[in-house]
N, CA, C and O atoms as CSV, one atom per row, in Angstrom:
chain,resi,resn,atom,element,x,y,z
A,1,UNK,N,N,110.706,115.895,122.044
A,1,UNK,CA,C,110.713,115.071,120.863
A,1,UNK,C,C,111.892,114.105,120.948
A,1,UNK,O,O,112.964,114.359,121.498
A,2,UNK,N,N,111.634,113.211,120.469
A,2,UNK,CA,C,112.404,111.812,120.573
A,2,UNK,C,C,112.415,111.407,119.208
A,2,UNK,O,O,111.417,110.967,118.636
A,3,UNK,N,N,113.973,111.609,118.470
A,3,UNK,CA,C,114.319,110.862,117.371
A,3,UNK,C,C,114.838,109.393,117.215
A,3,UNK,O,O,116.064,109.497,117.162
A,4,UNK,N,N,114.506,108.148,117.123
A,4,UNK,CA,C,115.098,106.708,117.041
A,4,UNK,C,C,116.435,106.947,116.218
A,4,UNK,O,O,117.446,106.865,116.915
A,5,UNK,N,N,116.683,107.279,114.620
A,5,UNK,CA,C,117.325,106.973,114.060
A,5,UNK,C,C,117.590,105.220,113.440
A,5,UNK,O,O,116.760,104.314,113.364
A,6,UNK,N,N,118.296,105.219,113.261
A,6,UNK,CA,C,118.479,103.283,113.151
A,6,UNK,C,C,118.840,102.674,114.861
A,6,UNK,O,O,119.682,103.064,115.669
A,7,UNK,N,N,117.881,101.658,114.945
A,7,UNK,CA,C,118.394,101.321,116.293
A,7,UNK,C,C,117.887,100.033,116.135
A,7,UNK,O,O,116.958,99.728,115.387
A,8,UNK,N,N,118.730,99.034,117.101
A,8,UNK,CA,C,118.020,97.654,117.578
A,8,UNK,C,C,116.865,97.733,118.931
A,8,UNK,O,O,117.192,98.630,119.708
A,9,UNK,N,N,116.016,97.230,119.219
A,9,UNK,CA,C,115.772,97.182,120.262
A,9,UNK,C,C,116.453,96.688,121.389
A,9,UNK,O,O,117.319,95.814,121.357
A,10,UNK,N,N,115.955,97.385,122.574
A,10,UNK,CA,C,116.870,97.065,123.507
A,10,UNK,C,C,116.711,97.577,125.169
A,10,UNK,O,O,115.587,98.010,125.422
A,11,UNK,N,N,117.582,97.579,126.197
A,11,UNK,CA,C,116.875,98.294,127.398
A,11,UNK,C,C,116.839,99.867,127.655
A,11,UNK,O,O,116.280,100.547,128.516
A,12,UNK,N,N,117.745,100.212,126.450
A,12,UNK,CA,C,118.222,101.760,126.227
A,12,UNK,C,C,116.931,102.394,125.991
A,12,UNK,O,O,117.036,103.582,126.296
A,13,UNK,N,N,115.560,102.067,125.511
A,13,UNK,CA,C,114.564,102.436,125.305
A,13,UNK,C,C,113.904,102.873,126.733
A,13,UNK,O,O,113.534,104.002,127.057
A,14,UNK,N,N,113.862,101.784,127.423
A,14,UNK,CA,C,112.998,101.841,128.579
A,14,UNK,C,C,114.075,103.016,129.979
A,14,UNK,O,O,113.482,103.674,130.834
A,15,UNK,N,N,115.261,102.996,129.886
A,15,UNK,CA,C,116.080,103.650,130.485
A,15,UNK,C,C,115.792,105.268,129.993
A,15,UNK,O,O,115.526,106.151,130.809
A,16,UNK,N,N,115.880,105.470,128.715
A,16,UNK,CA,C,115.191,106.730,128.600
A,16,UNK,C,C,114.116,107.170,128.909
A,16,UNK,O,O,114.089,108.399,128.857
A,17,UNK,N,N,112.810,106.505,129.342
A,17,UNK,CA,C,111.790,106.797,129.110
A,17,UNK,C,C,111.760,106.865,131.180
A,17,UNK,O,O,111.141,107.630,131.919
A,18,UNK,N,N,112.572,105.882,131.461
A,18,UNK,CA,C,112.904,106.373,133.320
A,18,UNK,C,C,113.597,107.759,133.176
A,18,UNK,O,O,112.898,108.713,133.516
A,19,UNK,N,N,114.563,107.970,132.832
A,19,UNK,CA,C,114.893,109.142,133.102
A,19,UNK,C,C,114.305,110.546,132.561
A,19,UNK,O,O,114.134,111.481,133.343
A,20,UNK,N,N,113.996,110.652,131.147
A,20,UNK,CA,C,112.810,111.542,131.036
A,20,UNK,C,C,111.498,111.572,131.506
A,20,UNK,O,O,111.083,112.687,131.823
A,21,UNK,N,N,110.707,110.580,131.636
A,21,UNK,CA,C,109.196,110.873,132.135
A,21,UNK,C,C,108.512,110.369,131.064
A,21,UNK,O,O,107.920,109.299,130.918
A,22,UNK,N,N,108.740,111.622,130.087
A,22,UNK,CA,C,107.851,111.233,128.848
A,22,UNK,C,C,108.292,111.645,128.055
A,22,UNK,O,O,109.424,112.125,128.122
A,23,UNK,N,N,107.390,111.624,126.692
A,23,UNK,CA,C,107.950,111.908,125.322
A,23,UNK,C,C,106.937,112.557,124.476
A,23,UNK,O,O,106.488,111.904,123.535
A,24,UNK,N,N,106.521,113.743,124.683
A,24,UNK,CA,C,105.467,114.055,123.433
A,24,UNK,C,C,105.391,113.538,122.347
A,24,UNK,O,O,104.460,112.804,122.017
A,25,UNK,N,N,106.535,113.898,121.490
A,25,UNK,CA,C,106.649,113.213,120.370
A,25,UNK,C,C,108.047,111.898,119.603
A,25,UNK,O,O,109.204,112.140,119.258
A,26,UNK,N,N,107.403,110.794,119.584
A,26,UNK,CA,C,108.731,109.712,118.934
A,26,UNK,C,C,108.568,109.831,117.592
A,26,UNK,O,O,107.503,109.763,116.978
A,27,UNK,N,N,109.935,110.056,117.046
A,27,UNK,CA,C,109.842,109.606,115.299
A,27,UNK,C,C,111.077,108.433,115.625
A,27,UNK,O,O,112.194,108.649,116.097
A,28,UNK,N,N,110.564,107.321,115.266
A,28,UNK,CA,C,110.516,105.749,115.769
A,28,UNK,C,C,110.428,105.392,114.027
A,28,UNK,O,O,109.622,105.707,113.151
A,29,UNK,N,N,112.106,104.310,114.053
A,29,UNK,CA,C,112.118,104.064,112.736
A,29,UNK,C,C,111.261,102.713,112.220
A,29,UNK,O,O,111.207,101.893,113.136
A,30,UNK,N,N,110.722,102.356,111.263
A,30,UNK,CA,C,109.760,101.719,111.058
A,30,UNK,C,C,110.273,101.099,109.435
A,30,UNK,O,O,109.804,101.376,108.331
A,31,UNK,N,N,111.089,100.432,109.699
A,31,UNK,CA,C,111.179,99.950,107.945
A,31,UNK,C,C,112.458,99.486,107.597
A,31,UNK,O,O,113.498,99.963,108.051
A,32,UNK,N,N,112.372,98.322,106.588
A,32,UNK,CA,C,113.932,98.131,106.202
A,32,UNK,C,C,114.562,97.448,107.176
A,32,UNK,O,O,115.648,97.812,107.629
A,33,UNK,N,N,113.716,96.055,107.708
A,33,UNK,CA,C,114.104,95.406,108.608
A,33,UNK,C,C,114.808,94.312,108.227
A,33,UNK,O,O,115.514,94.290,107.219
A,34,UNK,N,N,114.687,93.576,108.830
A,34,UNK,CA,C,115.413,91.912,108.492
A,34,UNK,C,C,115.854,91.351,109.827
A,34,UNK,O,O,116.196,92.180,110.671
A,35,UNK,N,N,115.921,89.385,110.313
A,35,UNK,CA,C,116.472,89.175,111.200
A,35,UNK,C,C,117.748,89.547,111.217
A,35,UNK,O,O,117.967,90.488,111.980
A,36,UNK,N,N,118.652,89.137,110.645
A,36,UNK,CA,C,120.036,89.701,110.217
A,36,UNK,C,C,120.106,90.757,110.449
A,36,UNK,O,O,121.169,91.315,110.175
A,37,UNK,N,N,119.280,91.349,110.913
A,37,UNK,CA,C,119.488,93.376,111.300
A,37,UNK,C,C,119.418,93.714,112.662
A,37,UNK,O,O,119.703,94.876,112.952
A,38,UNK,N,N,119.092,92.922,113.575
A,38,UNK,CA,C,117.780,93.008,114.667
A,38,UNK,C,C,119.016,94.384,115.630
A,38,UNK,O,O,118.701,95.145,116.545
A,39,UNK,N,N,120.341,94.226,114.960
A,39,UNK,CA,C,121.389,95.018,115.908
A,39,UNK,C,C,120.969,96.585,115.573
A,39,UNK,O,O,121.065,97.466,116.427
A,40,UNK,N,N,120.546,96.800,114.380
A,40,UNK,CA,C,120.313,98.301,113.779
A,40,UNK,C,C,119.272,98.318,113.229
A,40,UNK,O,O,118.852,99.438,113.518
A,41,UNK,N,N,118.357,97.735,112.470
A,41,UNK,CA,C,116.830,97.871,112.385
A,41,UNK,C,C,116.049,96.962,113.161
A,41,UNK,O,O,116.315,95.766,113.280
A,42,UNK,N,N,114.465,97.919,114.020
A,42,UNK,CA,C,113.934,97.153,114.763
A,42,UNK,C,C,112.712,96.249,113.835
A,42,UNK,O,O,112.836,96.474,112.631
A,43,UNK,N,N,111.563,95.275,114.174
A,43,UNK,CA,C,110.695,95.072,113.863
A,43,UNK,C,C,109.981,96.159,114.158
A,43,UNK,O,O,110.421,97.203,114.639
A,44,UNK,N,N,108.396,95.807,113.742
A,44,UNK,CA,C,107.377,96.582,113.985
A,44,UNK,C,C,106.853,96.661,114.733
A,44,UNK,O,O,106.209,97.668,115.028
A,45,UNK,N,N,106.911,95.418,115.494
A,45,UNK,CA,C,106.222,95.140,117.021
A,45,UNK,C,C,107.284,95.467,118.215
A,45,UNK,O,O,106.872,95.618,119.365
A,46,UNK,N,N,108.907,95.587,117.836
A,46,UNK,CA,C,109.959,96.226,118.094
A,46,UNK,C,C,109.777,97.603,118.236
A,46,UNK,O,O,110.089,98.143,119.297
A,47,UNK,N,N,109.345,98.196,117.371
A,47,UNK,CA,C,109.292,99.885,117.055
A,47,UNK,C,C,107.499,100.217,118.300
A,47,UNK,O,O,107.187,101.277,118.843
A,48,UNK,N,N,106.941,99.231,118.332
A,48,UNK,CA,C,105.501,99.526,119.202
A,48,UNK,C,C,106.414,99.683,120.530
A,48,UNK,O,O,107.008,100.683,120.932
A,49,UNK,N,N,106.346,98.496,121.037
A,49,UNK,CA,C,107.407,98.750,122.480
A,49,UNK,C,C,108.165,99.725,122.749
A,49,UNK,O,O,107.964,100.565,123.626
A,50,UNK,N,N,109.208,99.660,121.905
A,50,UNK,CA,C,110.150,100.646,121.657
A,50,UNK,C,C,109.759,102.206,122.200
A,50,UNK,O,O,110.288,102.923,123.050
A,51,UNK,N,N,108.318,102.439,121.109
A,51,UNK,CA,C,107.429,104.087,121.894
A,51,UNK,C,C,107.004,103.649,123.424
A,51,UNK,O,O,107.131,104.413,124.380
A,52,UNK,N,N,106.532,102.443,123.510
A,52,UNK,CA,C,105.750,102.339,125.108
A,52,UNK,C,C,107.017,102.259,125.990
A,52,UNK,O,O,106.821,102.789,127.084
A,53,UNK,N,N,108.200,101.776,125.841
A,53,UNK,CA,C,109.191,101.860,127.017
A,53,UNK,C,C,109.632,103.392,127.434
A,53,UNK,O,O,110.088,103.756,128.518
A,54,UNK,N,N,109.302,104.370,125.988
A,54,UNK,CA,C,109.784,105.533,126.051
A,54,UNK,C,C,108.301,106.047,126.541
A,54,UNK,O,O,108.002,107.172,126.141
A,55,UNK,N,N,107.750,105.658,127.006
A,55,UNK,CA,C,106.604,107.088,127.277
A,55,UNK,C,C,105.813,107.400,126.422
A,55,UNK,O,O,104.718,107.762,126.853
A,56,UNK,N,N,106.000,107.400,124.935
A,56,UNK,CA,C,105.716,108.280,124.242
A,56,UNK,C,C,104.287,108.645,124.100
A,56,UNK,O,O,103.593,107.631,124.162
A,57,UNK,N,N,103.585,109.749,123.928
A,57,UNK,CA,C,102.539,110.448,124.102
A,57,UNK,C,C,102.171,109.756,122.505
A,57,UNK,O,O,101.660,108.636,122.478
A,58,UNK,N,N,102.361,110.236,121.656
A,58,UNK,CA,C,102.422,110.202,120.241
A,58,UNK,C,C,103.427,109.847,119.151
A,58,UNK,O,O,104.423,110.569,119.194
A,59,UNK,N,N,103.435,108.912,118.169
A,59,UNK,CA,C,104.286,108.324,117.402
A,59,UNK,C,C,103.827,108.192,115.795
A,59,UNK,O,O,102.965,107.580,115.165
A,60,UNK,N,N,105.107,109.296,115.458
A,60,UNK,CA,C,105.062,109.011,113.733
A,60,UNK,C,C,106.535,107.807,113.119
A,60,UNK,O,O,107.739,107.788,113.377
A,61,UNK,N,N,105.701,106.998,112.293
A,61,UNK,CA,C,106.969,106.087,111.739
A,61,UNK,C,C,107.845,106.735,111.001
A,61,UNK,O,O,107.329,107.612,110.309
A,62,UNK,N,N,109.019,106.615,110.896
A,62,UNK,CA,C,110.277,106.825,110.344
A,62,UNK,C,C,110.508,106.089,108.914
A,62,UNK,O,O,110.043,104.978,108.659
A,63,UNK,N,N,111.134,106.706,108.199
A,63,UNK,CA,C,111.784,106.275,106.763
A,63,UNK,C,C,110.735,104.743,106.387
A,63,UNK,O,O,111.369,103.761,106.000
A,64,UNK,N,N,109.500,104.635,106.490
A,64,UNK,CA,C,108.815,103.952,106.251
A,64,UNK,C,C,108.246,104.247,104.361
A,64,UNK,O,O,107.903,105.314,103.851
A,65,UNK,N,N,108.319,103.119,103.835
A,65,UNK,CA,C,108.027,103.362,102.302
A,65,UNK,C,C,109.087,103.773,101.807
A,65,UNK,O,O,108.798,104.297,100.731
A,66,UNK,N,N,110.449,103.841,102.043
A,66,UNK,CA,C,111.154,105.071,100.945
A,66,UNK,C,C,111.735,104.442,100.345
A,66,UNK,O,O,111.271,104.165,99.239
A,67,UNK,N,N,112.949,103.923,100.705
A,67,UNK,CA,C,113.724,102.975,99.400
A,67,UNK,C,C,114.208,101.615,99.938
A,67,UNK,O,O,114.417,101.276,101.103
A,68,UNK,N,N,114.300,101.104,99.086
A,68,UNK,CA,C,114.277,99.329,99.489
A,68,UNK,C,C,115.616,98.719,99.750
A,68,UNK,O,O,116.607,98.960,99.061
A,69,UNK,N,N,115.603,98.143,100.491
A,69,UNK,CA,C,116.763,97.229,101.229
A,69,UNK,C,C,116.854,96.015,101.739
A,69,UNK,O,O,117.678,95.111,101.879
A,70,UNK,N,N,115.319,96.373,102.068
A,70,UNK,CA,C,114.667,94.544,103.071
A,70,UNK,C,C,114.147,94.086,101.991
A,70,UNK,O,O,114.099,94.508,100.835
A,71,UNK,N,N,113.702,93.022,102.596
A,71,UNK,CA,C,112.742,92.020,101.521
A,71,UNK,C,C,111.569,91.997,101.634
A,71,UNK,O,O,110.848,91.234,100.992
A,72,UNK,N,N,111.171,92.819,102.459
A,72,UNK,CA,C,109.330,93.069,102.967
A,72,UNK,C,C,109.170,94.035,101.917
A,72,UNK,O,O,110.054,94.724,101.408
A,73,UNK,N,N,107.474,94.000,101.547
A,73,UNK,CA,C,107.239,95.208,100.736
A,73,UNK,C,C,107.054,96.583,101.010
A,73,UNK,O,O,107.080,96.876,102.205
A,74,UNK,N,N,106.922,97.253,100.416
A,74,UNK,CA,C,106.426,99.172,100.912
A,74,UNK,C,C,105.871,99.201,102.016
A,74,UNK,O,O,106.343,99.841,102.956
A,75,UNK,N,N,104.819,98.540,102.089
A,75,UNK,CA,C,104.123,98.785,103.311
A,75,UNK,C,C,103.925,98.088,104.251
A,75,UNK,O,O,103.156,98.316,105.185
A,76,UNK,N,N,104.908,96.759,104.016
A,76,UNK,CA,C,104.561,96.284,105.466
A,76,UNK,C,C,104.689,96.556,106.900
A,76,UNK,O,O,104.049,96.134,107.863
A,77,UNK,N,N,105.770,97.444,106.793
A,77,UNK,CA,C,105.955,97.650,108.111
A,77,UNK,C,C,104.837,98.735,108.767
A,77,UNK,O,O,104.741,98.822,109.991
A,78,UNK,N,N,103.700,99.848,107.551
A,78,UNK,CA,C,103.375,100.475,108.172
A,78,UNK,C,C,101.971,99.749,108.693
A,78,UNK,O,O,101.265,100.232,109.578
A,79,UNK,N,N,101.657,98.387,107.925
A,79,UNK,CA,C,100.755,97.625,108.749
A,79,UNK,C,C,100.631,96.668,109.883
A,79,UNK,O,O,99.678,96.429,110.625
A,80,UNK,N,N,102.086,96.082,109.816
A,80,UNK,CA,C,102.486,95.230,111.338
A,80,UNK,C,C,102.609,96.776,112.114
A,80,UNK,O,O,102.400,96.453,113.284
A,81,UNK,N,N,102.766,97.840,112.117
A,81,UNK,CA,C,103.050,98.882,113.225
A,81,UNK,C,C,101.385,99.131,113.280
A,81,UNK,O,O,100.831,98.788,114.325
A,82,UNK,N,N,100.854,99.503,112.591
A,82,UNK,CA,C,99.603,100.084,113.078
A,82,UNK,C,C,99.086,98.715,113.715
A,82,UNK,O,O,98.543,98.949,114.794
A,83,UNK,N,N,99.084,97.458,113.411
A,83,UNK,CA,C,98.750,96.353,114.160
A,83,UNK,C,C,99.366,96.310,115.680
A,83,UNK,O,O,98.686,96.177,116.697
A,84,UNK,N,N,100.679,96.440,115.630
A,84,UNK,CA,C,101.314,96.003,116.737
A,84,UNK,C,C,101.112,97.463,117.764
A,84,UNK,O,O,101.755,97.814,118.752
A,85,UNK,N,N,99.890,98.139,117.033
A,85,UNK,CA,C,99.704,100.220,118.183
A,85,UNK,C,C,98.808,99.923,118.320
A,85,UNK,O,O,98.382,100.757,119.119
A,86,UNK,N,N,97.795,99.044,118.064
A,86,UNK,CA,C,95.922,99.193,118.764
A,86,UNK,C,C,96.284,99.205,119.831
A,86,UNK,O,O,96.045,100.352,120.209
A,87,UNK,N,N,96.836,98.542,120.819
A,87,UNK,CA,C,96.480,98.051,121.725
A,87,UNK,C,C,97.357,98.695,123.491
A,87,UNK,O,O,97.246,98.381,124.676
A,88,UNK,N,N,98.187,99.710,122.686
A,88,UNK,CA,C,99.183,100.407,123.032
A,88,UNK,C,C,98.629,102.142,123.396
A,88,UNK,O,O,97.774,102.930,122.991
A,89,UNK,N,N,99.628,102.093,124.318
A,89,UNK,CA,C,98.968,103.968,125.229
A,89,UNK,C,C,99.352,105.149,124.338
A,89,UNK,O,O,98.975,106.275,124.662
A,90,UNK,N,N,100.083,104.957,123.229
A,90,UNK,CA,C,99.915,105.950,122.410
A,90,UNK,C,C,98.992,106.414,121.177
A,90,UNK,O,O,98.235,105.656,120.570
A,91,UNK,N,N,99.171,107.760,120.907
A,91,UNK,CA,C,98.750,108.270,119.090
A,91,UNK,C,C,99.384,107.291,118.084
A,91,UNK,O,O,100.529,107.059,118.473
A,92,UNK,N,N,99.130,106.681,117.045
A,92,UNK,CA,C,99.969,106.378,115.916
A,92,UNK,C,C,100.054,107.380,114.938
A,92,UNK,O,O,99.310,107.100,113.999
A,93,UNK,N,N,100.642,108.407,114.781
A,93,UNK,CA,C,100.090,109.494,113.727
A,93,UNK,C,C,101.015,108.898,111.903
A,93,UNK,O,O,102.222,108.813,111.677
A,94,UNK,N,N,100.057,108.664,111.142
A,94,UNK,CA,C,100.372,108.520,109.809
A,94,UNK,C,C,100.015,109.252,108.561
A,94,UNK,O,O,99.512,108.708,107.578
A,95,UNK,N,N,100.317,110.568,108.662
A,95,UNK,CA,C,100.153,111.661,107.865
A,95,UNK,C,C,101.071,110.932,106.402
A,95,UNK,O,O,102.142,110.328,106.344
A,96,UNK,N,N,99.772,111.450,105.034
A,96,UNK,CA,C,100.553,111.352,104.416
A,96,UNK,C,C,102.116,112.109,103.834
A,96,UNK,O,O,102.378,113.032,104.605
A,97,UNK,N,N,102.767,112.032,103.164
A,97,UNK,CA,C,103.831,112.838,102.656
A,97,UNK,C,C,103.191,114.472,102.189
A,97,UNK,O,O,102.370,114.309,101.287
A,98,UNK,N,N,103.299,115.494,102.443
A,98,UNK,CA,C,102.816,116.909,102.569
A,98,UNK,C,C,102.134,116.911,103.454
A,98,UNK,O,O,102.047,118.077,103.839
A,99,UNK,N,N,101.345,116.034,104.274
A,99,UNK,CA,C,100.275,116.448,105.075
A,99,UNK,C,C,100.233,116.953,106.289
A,99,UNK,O,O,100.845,116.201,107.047
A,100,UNK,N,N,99.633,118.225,107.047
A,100,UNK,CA,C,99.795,119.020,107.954
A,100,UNK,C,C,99.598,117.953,109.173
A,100,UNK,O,O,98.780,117.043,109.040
A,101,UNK,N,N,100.450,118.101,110.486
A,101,UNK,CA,C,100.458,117.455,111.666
A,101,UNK,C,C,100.071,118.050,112.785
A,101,UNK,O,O,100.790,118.951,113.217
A,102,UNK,N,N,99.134,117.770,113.340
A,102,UNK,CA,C,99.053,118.538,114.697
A,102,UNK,C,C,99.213,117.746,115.644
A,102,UNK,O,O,98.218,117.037,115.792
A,103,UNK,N,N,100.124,117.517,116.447
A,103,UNK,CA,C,100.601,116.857,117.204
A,103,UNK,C,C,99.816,117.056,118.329
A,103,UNK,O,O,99.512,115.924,118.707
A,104,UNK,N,N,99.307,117.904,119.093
A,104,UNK,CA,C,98.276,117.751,119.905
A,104,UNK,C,C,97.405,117.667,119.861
A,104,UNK,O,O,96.817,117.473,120.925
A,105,UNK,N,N,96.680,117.736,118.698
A,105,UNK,CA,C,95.333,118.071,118.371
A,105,UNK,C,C,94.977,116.098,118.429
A,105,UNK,O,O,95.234,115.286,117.539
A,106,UNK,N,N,94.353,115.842,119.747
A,106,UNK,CA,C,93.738,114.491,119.788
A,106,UNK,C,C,92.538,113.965,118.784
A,106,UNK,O,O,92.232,112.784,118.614
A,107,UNK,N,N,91.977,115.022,118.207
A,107,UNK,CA,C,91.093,114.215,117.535
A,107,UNK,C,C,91.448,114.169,115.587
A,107,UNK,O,O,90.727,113.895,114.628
A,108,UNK,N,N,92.762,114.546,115.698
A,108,UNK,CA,C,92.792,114.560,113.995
A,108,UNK,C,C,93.067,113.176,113.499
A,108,UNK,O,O,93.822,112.409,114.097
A,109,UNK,N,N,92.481,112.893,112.464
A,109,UNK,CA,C,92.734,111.349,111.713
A,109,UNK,C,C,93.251,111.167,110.660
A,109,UNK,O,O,93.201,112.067,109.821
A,110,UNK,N,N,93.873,110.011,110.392
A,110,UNK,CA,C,94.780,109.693,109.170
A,110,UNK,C,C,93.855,108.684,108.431
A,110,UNK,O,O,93.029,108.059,109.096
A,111,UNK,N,N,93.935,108.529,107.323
A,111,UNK,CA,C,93.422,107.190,106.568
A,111,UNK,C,C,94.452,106.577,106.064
A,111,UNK,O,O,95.382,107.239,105.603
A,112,UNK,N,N,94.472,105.150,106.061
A,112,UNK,CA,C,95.438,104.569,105.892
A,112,UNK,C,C,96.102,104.605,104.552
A,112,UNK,O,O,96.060,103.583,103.868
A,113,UNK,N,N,96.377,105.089,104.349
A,113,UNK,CA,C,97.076,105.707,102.555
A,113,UNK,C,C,97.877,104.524,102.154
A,113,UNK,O,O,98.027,104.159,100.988
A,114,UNK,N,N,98.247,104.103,102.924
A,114,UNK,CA,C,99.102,102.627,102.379
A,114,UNK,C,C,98.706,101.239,102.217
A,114,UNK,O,O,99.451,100.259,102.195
A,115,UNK,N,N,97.045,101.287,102.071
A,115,UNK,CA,C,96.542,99.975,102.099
A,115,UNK,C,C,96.252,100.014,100.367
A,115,UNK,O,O,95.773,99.032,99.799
């Protein structure tokens, strides 16, 4: 498991993901961005890469929706991320708040609770 925390993007992503291999699971922060931030919060299309430099098998967003700081709304970031993951080698997993995770289980689905 692979925690982001607050991070900018950067080559530190892809350097981990050489020296580990892989990553079952990223919790990859997703929210509370801004240009003015780009040093400690990533974008969304930032936070996509970000899992693909690391390997990651599967990816849940981080502190996404919780309390406000940026100027984007609640959910944007969890829709530029699910935009900026079609097209990408990982899971996007978006369980709502209580909802059970099975991290391996390939065929479980989320509905987008934030549209």
């Amino acid at each position: 498991m692979f925690y982001s925390g607050d991070s900018g993007y950067g080559p530190h992503f892809s350097a981990i993901g050489e020296r580990f291999g892989s990553v079952d699971l990223a919790i990859m922060e997703n929210g509370q961005y801004d240009q003015d931030w780009k040093y400690i919060h990533m974008q969304p299309s930032e936070t996509a890469q970000a899992a693909t430099d690391l390997n990651a098998r599967a990816v849940v967003p981080g502190h996404s929706g919780r309390f406000v700081l940026a100027k984007h709304t609640w959910n944007d970031p969890l829709i530029k991320l699910s935009q900026a993951s079609k097209d990408k080698p990982y899971r996007l997993l978006t369980p709502e708040l209580g909802e059970p995770l099975r991290v391996n289980d390939a065929t479980q689905q989320f509905r987008a609770w934030w549209e």
